[in-house]
C-alpha positions as CSV (number, residue, x, y, z in Angstrom):
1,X,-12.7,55.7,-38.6
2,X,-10.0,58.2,-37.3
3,X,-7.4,59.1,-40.6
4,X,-4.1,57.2,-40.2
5,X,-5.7,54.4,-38.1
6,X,-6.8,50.9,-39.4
7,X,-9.1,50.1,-36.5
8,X,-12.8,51.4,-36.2
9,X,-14.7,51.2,-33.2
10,X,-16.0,48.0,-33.2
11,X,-12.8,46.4,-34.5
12,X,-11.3,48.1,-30.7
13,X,-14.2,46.7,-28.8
14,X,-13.5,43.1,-30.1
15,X,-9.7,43.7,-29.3
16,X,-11.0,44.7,-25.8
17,X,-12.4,41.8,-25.5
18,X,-9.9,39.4,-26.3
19,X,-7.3,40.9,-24.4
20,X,-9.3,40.3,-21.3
21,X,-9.9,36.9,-21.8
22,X,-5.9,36.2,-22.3
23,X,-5.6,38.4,-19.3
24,X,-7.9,36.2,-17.3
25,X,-6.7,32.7,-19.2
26,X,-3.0,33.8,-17.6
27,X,-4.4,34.7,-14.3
28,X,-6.4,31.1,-14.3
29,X,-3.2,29.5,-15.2
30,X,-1.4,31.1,-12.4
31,X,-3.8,29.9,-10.1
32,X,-4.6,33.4,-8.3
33,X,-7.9,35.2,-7.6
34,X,-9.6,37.6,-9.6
35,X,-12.2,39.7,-8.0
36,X,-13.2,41.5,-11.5
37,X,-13.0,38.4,-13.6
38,X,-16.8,38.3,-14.6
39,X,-16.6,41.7,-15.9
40,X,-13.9,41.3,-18.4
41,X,-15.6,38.2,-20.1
42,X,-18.3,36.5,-21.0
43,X,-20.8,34.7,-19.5
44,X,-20.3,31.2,-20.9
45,X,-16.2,31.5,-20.0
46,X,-17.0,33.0,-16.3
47,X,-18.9,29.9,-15.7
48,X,-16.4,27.7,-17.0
49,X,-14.0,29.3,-15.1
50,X,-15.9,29.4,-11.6
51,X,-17.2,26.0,-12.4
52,X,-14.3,24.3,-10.7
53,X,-12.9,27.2,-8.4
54,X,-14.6,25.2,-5.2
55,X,-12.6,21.7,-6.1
56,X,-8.8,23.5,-6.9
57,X,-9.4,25.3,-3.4
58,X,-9.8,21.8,-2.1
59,X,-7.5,20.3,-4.0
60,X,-4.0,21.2,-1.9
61,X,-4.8,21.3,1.8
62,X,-6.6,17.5,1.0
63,X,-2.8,16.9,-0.7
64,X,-1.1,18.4,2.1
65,X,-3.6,16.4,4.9
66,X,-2.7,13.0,3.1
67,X,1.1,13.4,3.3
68,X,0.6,14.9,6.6
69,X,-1.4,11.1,7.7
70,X,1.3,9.2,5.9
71,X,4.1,11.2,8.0
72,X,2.6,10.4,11.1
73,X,2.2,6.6,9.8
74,X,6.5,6.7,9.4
75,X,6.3,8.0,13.3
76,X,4.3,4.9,14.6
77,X,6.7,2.7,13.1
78,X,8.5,3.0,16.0
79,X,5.5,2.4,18.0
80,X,4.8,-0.9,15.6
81,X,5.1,-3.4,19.1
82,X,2.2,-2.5,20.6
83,X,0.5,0.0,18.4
84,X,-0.5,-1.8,14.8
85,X,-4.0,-1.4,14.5
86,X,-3.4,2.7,14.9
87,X,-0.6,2.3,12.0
88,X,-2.8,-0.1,9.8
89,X,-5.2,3.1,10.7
90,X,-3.7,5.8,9.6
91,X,-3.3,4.0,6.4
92,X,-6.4,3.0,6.1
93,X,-6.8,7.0,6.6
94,X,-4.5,7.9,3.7
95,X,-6.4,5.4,1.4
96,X,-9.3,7.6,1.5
97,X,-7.6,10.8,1.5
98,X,-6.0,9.6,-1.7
99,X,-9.1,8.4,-3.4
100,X,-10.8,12.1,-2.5
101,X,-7.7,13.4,-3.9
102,X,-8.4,11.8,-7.2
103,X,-11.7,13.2,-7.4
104,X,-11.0,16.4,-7.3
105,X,-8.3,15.9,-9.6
106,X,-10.8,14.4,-12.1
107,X,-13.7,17.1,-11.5
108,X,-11.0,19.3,-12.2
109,X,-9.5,18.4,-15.7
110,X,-13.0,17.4,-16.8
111,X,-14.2,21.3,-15.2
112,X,-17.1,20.0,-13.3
113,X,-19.5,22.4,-11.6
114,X,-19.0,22.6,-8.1
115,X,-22.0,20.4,-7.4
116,X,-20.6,17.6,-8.3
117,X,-18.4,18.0,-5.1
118,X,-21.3,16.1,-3.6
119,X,-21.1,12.9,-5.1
120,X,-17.1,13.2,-4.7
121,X,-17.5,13.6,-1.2
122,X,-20.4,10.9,-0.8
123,X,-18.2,8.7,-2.0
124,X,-15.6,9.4,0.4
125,X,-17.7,9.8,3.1
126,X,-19.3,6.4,2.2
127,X,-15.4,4.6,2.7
128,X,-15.2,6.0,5.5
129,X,-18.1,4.5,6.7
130,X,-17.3,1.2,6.0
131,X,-13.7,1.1,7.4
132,X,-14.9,3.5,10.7
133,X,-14.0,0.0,13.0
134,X,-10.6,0.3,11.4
135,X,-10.1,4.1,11.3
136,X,-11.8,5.3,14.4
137,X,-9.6,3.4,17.1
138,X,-7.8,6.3,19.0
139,X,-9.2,7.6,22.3
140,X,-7.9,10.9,24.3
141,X,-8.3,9.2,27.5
142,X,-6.8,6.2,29.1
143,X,-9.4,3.4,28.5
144,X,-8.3,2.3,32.4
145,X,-7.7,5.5,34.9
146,X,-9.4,8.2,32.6
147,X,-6.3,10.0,32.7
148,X,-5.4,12.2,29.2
149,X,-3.2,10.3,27.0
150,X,0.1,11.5,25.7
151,X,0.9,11.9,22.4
152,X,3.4,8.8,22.2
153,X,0.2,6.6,23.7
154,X,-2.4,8.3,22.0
155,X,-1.1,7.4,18.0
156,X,1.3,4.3,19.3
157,X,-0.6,2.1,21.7
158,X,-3.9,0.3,20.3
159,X,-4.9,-0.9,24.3
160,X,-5.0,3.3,24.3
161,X,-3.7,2.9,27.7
162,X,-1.5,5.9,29.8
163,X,1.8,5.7,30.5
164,X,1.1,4.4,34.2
165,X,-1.7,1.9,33.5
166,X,0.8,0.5,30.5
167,X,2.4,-3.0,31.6
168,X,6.4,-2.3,31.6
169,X,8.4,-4.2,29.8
170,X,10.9,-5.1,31.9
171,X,11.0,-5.1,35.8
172,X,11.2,-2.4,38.2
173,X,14.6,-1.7,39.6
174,X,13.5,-3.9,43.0
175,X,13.6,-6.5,40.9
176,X,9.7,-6.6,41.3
177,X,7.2,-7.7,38.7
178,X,4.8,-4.2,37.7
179,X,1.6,-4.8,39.0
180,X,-0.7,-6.4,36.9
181,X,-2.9,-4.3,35.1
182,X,-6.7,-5.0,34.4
183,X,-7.9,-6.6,32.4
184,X,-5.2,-8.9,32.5
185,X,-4.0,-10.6,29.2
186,X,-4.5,-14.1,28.6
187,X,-1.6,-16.8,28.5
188,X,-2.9,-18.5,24.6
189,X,-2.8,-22.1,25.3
190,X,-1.8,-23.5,22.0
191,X,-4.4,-27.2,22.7
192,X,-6.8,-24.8,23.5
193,X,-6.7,-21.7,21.3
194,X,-10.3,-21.9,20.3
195,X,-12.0,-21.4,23.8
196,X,-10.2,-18.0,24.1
197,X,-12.5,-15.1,23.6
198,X,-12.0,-11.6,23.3
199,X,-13.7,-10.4,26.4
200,X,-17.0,-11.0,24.7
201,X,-19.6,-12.7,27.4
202,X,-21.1,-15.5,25.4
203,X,-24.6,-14.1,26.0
204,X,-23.6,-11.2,24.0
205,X,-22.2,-12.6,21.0
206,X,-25.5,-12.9,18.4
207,X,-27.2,-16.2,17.2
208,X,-27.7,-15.1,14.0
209,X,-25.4,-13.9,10.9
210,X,-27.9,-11.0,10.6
211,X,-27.9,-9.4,13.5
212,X,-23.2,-9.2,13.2
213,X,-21.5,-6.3,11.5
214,X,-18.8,-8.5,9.7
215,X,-16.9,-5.5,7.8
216,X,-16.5,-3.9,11.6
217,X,-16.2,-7.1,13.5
218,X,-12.6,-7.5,15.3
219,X,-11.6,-11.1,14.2
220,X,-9.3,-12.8,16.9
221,X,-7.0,-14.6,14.0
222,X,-6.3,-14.7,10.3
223,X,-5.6,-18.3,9.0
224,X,-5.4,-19.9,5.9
225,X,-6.6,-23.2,4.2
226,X,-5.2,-25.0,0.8
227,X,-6.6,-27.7,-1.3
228,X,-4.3,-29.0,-3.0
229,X,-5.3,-31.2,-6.6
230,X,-3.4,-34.0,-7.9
231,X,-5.5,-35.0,-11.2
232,X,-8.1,-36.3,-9.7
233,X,-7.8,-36.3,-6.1
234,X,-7.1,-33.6,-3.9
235,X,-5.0,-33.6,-0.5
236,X,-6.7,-33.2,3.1
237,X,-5.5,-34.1,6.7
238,X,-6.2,-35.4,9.7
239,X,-5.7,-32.7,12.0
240,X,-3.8,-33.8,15.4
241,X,-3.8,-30.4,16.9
242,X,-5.4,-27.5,17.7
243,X,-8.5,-26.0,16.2
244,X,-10.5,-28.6,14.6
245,X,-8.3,-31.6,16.5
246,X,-9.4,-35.5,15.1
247,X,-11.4,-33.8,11.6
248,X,-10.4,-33.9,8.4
249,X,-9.5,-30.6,7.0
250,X,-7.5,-29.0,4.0
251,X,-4.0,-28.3,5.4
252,X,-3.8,-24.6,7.2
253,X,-3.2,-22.5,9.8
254,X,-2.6,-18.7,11.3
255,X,-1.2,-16.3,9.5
256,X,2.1,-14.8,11.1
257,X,2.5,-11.0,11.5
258,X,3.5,-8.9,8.3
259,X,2.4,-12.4,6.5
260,X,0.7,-12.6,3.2
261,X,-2.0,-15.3,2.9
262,X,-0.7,-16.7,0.3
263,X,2.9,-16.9,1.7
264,X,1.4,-18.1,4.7
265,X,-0.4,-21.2,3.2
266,X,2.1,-22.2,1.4
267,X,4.4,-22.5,4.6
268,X,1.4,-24.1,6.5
269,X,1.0,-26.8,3.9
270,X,4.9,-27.4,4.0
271,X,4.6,-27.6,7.9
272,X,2.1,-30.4,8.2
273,X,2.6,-32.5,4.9
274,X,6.3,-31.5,3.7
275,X,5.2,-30.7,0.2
276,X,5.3,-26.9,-1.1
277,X,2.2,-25.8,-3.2
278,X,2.3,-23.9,-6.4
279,X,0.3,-21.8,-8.4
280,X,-2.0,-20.5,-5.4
281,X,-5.2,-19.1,-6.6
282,X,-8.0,-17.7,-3.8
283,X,-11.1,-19.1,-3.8
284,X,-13.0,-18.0,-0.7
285,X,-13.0,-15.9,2.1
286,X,-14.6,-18.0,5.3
287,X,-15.8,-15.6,8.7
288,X,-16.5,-17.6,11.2
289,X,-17.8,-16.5,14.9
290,X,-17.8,-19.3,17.8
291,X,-20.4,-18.1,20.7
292,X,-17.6,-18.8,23.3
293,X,-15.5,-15.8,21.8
294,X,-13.3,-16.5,20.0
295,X,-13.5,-15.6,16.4
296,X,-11.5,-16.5,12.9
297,X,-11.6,-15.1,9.4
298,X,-10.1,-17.4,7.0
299,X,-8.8,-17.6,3.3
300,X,-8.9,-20.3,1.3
301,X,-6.9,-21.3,-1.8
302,X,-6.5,-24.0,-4.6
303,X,-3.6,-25.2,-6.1
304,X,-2.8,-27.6,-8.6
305,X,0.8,-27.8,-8.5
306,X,3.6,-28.7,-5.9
307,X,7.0,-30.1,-4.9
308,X,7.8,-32.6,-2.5
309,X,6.0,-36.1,-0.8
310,X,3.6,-35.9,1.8
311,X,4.5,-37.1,5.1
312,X,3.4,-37.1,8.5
313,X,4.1,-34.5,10.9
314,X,3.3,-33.4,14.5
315,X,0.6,-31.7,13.4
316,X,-1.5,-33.4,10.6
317,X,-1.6,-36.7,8.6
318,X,-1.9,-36.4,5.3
319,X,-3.6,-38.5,2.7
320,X,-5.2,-38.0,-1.1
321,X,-8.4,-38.7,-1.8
322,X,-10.8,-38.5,-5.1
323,X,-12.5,-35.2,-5.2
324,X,-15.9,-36.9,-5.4
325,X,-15.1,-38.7,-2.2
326,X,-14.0,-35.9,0.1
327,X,-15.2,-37.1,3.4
328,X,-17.9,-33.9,4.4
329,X,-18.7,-36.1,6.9
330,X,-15.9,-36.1,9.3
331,X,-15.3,-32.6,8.5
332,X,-16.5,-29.2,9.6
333,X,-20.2,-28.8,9.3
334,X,-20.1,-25.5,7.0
335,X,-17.4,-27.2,4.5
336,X,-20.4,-29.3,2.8
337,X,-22.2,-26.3,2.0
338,X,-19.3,-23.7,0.1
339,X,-16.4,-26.1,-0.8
340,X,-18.7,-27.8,-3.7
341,X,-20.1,-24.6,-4.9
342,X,-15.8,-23.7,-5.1
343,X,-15.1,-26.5,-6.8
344,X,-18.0,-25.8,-9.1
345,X,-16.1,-22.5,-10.3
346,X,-17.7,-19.9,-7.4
347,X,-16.0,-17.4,-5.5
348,X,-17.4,-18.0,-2.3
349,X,-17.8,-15.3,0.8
350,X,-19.1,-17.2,4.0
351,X,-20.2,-16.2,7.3
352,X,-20.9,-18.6,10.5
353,X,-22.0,-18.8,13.8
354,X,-20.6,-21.8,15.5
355,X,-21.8,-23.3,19.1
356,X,-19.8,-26.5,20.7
357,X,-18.9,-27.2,16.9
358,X,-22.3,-26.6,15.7
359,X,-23.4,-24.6,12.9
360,X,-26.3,-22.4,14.3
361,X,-26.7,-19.9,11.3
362,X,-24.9,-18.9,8.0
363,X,-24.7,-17.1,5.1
364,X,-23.1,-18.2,1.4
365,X,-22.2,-15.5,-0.8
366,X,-21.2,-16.6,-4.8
367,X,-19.2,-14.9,-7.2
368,X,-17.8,-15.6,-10.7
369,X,-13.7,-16.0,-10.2
């Protein structure tokens, strides 16, 4: 020890030593680089320190990409007439940029080693995956001359068509109708809704619920059904219109644009019996695929409460019936099979292939609710 000083050698080595670690701690906090780093510390704290490097380097352009998606989702709001699916996209896009956002954000604050980045990313990569139908709907070219899309078309137009293969809107200045563009849409004939395809030849559509990708399958409509319970009966129809015309069938019907199921069945069951249902709760989810294209995915609900009388209407006559004489027979084929396992209690997911009103192959899914 020199005379006059308090500290011997090893006492300034151990001072050394911690003023490199504060040195690095303040560095680490401030989120910069440093090249030296291991040399100043020890092992054990290097590691902890390089551990999760790889996921903060990640961490802000993933940020930046996500707000970047959800910018470009504010644009197409302009484009929302004829460009939806790309908007409900870029959402969709966002979603999973958000969820790999929290990952990193949670290997970082637990300082997980970079190979955990793997499962993080598998993970993403595997939602990806299963939205891809919903995500992966924008082409460069136009689907109908091959012609390079602009931007406008290219993130606001789901046909992904250019701006001269687009139907106009409004006549040309001769007071001419545009030429018709091909394919040319369908005019939906309300009576006869559910012989319209989707350009699907009906020797292409699959005879079997295994052989369809349901998650990436482009449903024509969204509808809705809702039992509703009075003690012990429940309420059904007989339908006088539409899909399902002279059956009996809960009371239903398409959902509307920017429509909520459950807003939606409670203004169908208004519609065709006058009374308003209450206390909604889901029960099933019903995908059905007819082999002359056309193609519905329904939700169905219970409710045991409502206001109003049931009358007739246009559309349906209503009637209550005892639950444990619902007449399966003058109904849909597939309703037999999952409405009792619903009434039992069961969440029910089901999936059917229908030909000339036929049931050719299904698939019931249960769940606890």
């Amino acid at each position: 020890m020199r005379p006059g000083c308090g500290w011997d050698a090893a006492g300034i080595a151990q001072l050394e030593i911690q003023t490199s670690r504060i040195i690095g701690l303040t560095e680490r906090i401030a989120g910069r680089s440093n090249p030296g780093f291991g040399s100043h510390l020890d092992a054990r704290f290097g590691r902890e320190y390089c551990a999760f490097m790889l996921a903060e380097k990640l961490s802000s352009p993933v940020y930046y990409l996500m707000i970047s998606v959800m910018l470009l989702n504010l644009f197409q709001r302009k484009q929302i007439k004829n460009g939806e699916k790309k908007r409900f996209a870029t959402l969709w896009l966002a979603a999973a940029l958000l969820l790999l956002q929290i990952e990193l954000g949670l290997l970082i604050s637990q300082n997980q080693p970079d190979w955990m980045l793997l499962p993080a990313f598998a993970l993403f990569g595997g939602m990806l995956y299963l939205v891809r139908n919903r995500i992966f709907i924008f082409r460069r070219k136009c689907v109908n001359c091959g012609e390079n899309l602009g931007t406008k078309e290219f993130i606001g137009r789901d046909d992904n068509l250019c701006a001269a293969c687009a139907p106009s809107e409004n006549e040309n200045s001769a007071g001419e109708p545009p030429a018709p563009v091909s394919p040319v849409p369908m005019v939906i004939d309300e009576e006869n809704r559910h012989t319209l395809g989707k350009g699907t030849p009906r020797d292409d559509i699959p005879r079997s619920v295994e052989e369809i990708d349901w998650d990436g399958w482009d449903f024509a409509e969204k509808a809705v059904l809702c039992y509703l319970f009075r003690d012990d009966e429940v309420l059904l129809i007989h339908k006088k219109t539409g899909l399902g015309k002279g059956k009996v069938n809960a009371p239903g019907g398409r959902i509307e644009a920017y429509e909520m199921p459950a807003d939606a069945a409670v203004r169908e069951v208004r519609e065709e019996t006058g009374i308003s249902p209450k206390g909604l709760t889901e029960v099933a989810r019903l995908h059905f695929i007819f082999t002359d294209g056309y193609s519905l995915k329904g939700t169905v609900f219970f409710a045991r409460d409502h206001e109003g009388t049931a009358v007739s209407t246009e559309e349906a006559d209503p009637f209550w019936v005892p639950v444990k004489e619902i007449p399966y027979d003058q109904m849909w084929e597939d309703d037999k099979l999952w409405l009792p396992l619903a009434l039992a209690g069961s969440h029910i997911t089901g999936r059917f292939i229908i030909e000339d009103e036929k049931m050719i192959s299904r698939e019931i899914i249960e769940a606890s609710r």
